[in-house]
C-alpha positions as CSV (number, residue, x, y, z in Angstrom):
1,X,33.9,26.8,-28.1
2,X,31.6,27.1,-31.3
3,X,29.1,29.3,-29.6
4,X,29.8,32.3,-27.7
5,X,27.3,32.4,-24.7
6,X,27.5,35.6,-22.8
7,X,24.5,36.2,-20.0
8,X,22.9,39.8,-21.0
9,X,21.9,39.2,-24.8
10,X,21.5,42.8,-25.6
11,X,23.8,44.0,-23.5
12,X,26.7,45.8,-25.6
13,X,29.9,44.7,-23.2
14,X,31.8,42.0,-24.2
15,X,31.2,38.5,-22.3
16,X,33.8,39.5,-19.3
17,X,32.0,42.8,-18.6
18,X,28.8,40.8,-18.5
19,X,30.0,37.9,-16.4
20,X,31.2,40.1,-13.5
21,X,28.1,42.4,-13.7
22,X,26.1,38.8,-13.2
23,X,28.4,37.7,-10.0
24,X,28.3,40.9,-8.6
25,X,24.3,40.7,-8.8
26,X,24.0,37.1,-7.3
27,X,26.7,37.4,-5.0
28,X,25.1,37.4,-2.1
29,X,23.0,34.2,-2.3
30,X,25.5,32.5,-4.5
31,X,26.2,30.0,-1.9
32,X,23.1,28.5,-0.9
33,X,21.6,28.8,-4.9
34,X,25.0,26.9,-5.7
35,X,23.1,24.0,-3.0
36,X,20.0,24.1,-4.6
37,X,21.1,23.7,-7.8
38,X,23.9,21.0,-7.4
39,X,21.5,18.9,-4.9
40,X,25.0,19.5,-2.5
41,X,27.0,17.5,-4.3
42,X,29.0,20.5,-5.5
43,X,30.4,19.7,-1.9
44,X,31.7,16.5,-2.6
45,X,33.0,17.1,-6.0
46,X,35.2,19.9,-4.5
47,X,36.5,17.9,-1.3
48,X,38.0,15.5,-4.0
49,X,39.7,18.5,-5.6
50,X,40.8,19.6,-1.9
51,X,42.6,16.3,-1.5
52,X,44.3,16.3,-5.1
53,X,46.1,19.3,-4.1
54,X,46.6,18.2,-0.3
55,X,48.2,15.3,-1.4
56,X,51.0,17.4,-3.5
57,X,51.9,19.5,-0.1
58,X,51.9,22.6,-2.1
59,X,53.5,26.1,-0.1
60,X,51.5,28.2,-2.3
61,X,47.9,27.9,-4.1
62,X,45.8,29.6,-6.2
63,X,42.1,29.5,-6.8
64,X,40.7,31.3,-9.5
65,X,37.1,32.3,-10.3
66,X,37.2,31.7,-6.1
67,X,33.9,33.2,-6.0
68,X,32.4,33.5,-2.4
69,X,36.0,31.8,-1.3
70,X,34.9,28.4,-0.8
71,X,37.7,26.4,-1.9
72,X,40.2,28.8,-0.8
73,X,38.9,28.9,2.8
74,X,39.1,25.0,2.6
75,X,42.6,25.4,1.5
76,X,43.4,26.9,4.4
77,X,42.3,24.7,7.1
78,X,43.2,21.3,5.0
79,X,46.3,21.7,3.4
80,X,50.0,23.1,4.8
81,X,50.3,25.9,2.2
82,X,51.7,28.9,3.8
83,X,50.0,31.2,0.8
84,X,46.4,31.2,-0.5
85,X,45.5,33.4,-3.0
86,X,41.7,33.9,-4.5
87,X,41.3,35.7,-7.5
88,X,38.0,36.6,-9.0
89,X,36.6,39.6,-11.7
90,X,33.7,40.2,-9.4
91,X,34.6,42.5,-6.4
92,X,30.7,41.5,-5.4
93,X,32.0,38.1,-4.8
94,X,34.7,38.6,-3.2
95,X,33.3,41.0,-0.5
96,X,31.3,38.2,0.9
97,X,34.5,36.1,0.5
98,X,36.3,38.8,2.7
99,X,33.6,38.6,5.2
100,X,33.8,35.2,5.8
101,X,37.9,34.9,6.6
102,X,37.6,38.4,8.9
103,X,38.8,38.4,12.1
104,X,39.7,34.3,11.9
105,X,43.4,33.2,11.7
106,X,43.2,31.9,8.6
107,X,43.0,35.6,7.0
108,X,46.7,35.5,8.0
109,X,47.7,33.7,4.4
110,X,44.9,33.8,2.7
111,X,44.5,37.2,0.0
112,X,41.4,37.6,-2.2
113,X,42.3,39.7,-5.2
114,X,40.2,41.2,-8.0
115,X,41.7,40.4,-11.4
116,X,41.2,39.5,-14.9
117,X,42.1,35.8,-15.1
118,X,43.3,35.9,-18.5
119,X,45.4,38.6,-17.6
120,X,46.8,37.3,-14.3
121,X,49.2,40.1,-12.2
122,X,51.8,37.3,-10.8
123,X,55.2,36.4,-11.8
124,X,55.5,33.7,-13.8
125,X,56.5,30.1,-12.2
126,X,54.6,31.9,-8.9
127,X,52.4,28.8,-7.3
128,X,52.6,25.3,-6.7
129,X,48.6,24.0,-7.7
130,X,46.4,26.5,-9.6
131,X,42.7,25.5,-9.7
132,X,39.6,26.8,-10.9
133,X,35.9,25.6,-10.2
134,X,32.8,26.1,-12.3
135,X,34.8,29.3,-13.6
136,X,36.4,28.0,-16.5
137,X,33.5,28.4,-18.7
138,X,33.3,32.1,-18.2
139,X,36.5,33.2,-19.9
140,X,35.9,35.2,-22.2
141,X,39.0,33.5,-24.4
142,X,39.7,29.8,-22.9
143,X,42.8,29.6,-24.3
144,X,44.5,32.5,-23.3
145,X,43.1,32.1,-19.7
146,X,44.8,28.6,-19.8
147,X,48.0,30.3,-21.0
148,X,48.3,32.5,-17.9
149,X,47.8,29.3,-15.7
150,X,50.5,27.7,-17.7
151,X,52.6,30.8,-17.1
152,X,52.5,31.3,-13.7
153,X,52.2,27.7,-12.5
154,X,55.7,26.7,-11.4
155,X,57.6,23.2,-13.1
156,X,55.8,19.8,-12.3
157,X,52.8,21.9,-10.2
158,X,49.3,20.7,-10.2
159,X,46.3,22.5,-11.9
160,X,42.7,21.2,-11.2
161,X,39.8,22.1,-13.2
162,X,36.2,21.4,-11.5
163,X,33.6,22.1,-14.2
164,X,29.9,21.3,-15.6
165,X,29.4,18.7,-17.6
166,X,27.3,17.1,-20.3
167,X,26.2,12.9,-19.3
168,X,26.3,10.7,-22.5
169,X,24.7,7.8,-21.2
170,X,20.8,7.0,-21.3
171,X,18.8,7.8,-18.8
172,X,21.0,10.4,-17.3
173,X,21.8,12.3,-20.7
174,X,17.7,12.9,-20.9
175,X,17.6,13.5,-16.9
176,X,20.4,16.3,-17.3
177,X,18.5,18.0,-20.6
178,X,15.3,18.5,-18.4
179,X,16.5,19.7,-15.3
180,X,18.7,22.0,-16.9
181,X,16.1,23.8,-19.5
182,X,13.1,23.1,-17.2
183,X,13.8,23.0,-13.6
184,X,17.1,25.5,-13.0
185,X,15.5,28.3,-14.7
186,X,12.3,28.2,-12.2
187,X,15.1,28.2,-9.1
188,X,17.0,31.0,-10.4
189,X,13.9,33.0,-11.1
190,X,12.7,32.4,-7.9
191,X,16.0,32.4,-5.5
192,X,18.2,35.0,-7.9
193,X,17.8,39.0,-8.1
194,X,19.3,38.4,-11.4
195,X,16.7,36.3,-13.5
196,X,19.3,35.6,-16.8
197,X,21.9,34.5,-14.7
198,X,21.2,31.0,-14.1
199,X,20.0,30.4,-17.4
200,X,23.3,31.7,-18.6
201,X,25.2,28.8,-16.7
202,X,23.3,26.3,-18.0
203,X,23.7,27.4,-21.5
204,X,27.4,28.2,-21.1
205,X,27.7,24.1,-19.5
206,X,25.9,23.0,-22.4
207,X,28.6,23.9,-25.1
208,X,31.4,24.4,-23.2
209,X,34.2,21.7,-24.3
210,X,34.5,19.1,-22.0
211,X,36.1,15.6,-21.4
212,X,38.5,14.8,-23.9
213,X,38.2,17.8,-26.0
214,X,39.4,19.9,-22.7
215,X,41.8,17.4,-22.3
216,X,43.1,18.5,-26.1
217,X,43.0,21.9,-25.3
218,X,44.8,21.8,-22.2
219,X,47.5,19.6,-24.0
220,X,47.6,22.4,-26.9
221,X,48.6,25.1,-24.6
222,X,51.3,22.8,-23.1
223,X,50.3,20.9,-19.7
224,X,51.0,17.6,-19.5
225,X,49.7,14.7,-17.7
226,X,46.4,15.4,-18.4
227,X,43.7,13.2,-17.3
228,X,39.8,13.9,-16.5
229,X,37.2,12.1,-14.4
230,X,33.6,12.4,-14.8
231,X,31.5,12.7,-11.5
232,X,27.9,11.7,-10.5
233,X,26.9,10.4,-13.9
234,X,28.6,12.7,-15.8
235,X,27.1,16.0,-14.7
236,X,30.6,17.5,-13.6
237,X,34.0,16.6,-14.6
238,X,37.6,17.2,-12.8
239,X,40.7,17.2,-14.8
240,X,44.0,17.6,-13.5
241,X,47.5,18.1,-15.4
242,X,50.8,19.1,-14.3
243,X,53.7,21.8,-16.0
């Protein structure tokens, strides 16, 4: 990335220290701002990401940057993996992720676990799909966190990346620009206790590396198979690969 965004300019901490204070904040109306924000078709991005991995029959999965446990949850009750883990930095996030699975049957095999994901506390060659939604962009050192997927992904598993994106194409590049600088800002200022935090996600999107110069990345560090597909115009990409 040539630009280091981090959410708290004048805070002191580095950018992982910030981004968990800023989940921790926003936590609890995480989910419906997420809503808002996407128009809901955050949903149907990550139902296509739900079927990538369903369709590989994985045993085991893990989500990382799960959040508010989302994707995980939908792991559970769509796909025949006997273990789900979600990992986040934010312990704020999680609790509410904790909440939702209590006292269900699906709490049985799924774990939410606070960690660093760039330094991740599994064996390596551990899970059979790895993914991560809209939390790529807040590792603190991309390449590293990609690393420790690599590592503890096991042979010829599947790793899906669901993340912003920038559109290319007129009228929708212009479209994206405004809503982004002009529009997201008043719902976060008016939804979020935290008032830099949505602003910081859209100016993390905005330089974070994405289509093919992900794609390079991710064949750097060593996955292979790497393709991406652009959703709604652009806004939001998935890209899968394999180990």
């Amino acid at each position: 990335m040539e630009k280091k965004i981090t959410p708290y300019k004048n805070s002191s901490e580095g950018k992982k220290k910030q981004v968990e204070q800023m989940f921790d904040t926003i936590s609890e109306n995480y989910d419906g701002l997420n809503r808002v924000i996407s128009l809901g078709t955050d949903i149907k991005w990550r139902k296509k990401v739900i079927k990538m991995v369903a369709e590989k029959n994985p045993k085991s999965i893990l989500d990382i940057a799960t959040g508010t446990g989302d994707l995980a949850i939908q792991f559970a009750e769509k796909t025949s993996a006997e273990r789900i883990v979600g990992l986040d930095i934010s312990e704020g996030m999680l609790s509410v992720a904790r909440k939702k699975v209590s006292g269900k049957k699906i709490s049985e095999k799924i774990e939410f676990v606070q960690a660093d994901s760039e330094a991740l506390p599994f064996d390596d060659n551990t899970f059979d799909a790895i993914t991560v939604s809209f939390g790529i962009r807040n590792f603190e050192n991309l390449e590293k966190g990609l690393s420790e997927i690599l590592r503890v992904l096991k042979k010829d598993g599947i790793f899906v990346i669901l993340e912003t994106s920038v559109p290319t194409k007129f009228p929708f590049k212009q479209g994206y620009y405004f809503y982004t600088k002009a529009i997201l800002p008043l719902v976060g200022k008016v939804f979020s206790k935290d008032k830099v935090a949505y602003k910081y996600l859209c100016e993390s999107a905005s330089v974070f590396p994405y289509g093919e110069k992900l794609n390079n990345i991710l064949r750097k560090i060593g996955f292979n198979e790497v393709k991406n597909k652009p959703q709604t115009f652009g806004v939001a990409t998935i890209y899968n690969a394999t180990k």
